[in-house]
C-alpha positions as CSV (number, residue, x, y, z in Angstrom):
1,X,-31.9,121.8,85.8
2,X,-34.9,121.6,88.4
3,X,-33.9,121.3,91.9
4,X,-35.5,118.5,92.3
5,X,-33.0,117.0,89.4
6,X,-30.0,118.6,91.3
7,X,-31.1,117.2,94.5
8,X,-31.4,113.4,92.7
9,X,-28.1,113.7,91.3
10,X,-26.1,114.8,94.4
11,X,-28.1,111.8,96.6
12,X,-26.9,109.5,93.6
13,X,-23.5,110.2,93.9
14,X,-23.5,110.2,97.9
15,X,-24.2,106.6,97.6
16,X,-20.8,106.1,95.5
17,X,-18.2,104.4,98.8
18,X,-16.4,106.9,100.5
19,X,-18.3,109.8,99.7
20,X,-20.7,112.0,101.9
21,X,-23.4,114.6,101.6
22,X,-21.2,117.3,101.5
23,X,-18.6,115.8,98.6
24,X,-21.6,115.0,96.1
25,X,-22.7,118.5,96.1
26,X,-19.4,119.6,95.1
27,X,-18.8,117.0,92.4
28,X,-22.6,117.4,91.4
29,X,-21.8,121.5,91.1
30,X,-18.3,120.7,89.3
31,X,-20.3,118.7,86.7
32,X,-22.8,121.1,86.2
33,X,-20.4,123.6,85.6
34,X,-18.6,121.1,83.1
35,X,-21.8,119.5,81.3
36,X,-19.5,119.7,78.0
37,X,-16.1,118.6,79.0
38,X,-17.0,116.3,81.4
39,X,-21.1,115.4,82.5
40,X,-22.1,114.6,79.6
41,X,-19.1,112.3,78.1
42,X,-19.5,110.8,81.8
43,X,-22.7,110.3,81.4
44,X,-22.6,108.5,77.8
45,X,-19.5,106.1,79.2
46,X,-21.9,105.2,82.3
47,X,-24.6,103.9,79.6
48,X,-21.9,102.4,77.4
49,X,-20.5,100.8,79.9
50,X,-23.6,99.2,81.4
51,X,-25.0,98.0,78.2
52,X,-21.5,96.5,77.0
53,X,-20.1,95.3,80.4
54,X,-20.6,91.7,81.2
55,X,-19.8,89.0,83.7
56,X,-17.3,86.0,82.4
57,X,-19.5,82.9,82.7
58,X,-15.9,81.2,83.7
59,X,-14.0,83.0,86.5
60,X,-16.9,86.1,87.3
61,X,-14.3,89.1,85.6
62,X,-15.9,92.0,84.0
63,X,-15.3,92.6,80.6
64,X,-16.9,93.6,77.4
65,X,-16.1,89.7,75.4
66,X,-17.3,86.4,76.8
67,X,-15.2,84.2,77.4
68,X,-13.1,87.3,79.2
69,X,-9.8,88.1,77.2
70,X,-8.1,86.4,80.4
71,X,-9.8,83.6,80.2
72,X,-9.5,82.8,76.5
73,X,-5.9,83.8,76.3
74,X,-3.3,81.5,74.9
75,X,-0.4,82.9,76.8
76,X,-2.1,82.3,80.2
77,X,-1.0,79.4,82.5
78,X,-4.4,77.3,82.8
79,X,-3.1,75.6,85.6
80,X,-3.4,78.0,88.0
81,X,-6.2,79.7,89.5
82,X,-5.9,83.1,91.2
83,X,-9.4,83.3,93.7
84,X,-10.3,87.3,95.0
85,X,-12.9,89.1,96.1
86,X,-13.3,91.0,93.2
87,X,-12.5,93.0,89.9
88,X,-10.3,95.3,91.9
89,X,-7.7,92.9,93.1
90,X,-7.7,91.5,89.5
91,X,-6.6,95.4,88.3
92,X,-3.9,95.0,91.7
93,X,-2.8,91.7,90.4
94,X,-2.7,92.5,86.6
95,X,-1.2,96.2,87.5
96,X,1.8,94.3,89.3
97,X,2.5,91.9,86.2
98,X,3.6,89.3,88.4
99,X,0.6,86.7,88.0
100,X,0.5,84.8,84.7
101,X,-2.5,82.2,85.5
102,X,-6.3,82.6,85.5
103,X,-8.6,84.1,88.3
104,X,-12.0,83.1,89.9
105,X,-13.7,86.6,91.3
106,X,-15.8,85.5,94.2
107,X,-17.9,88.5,94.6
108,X,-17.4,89.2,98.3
109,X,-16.4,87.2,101.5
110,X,-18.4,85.4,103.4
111,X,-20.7,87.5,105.9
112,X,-23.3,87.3,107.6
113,X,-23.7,90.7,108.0
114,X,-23.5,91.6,104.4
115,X,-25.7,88.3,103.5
116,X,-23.2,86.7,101.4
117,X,-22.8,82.9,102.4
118,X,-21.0,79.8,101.0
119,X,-23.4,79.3,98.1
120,X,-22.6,83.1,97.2
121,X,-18.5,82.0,96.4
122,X,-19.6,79.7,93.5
123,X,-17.5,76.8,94.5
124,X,-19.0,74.3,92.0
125,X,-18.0,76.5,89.5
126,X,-14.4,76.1,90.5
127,X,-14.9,72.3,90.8
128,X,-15.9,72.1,87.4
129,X,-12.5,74.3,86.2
130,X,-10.3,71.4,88.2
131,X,-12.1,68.6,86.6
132,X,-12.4,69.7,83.1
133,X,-8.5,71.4,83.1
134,X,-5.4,70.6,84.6
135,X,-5.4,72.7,87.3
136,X,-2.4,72.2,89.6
137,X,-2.8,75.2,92.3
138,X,-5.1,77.1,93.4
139,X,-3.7,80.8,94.9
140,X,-5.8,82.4,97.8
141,X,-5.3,85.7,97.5
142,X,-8.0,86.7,99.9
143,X,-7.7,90.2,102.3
144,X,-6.1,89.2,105.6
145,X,-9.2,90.1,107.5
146,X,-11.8,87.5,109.6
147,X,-13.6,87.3,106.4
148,X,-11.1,86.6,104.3
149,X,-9.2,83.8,106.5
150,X,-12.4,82.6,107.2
151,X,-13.3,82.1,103.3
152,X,-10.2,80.8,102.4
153,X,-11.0,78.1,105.2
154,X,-14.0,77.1,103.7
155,X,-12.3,76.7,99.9
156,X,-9.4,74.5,101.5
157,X,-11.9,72.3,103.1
158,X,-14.2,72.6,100.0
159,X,-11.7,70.7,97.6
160,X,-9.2,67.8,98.3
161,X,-6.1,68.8,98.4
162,X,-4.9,65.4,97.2
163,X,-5.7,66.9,93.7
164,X,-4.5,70.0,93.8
165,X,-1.9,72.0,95.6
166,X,-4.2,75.5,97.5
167,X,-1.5,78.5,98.6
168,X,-1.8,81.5,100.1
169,X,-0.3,84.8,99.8
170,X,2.1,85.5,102.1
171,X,1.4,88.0,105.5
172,X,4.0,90.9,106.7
173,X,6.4,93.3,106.5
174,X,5.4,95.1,103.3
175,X,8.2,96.6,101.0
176,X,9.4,99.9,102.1
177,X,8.1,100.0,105.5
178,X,10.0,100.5,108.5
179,X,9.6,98.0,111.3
180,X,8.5,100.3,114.0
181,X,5.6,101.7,112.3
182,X,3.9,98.0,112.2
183,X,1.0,96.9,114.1
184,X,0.9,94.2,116.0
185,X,-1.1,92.1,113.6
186,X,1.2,92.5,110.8
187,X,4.4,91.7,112.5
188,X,2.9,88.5,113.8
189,X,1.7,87.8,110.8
190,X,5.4,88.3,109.3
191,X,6.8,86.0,112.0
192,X,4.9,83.2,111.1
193,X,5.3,83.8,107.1
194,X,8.9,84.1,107.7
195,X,11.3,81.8,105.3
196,X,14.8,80.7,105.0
197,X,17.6,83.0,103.7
């Protein structure tokens, strides 16, 4: 492999989050050494995956069938609509087996930093999911950051909640943590999310 080649490699997977400079040289040097076992099957999933991967045209999940097999599945509750910020939290949700309904992946939060504004959420895409279905809640599942609340502000005011009930998950203590160890943020958060016994 030219150097040149080596060098494209390594600043294609320092791009990947989380990793620097130093980290793709190693992985780029592990694959090399591994072109058998492990580049080149990588490298055949990678074009596999981008030629077969597709974008729901309902709810914006990734998947190889269109309509997604979330979305056309008869053992899913239509009537209520999961909204994240992307294919991640639908592994976290799925992962957990607690959520039975359908999603809505909105692609990111709204920034204006990053450049992603209201148009970007796809609301009218929503809309057209309450009007043409029976949906009776829609679940904000949305990270508990400014961008997050601040989106899930916008989708409350978007659609009237005369029509359908809007929730959000609640904020706090998580499961296994020791109260001491919260910040101050959280705790608050589990003050105000706090329910009867």
């Amino acid at each position: 492999m030219a150097q040149d080649e080596l060098q494209k490699l390594i600043n294609l997977i320092a791009r990947l989050p989380g990793l620097g400079q130093k980290s793709a040289q190693r992985i780029a040097l592990y694959l090399i050494k591994n072109r058998s076992d492990l580049m080149n099957p990588i490298a055949e999933s990678i074009k596999l995956t981008s030629s077969q991967i597709k974008k729901c045209d309902l709810c914006g999940i990734l998947d190889t069938k269109l309509p997604c097999k979330i979305c056309s599945s008869s053992s899913r509750d239509p009537s209520i609509i999961c909204i994240v910020e992307d294919m991640a939290d639908v592994w976290a949700f799925e992962r957990s087996g607690f959520f039975k309904g359908r999603y809505h992946v909105l692609g990111g939060l709204l920034s204006a930093a990053k450049g992603f504004s209201e148009k970007d959420l796809n609301l009218k895409k929503i809309n057209d999911r309450l009007q043409n279905n029976k949906i009776k809640e829609i679940v904000l599942a949305l990270s508990a950051t400014i961008e997050g609340q601040t989106t899930a502000l916008v989708i409350k005011d978007f659609f009237d909640s005369d029509k359908v009930k809007i929730t959000q998950l609640a904020y706090g203590v998580p499961v296994g943590s020791e109260i001491h160890y919260l910040d101050d943020n959280t705790l608050g958060a589990a003050l105000e999310s706090r329910k009867n016994l």
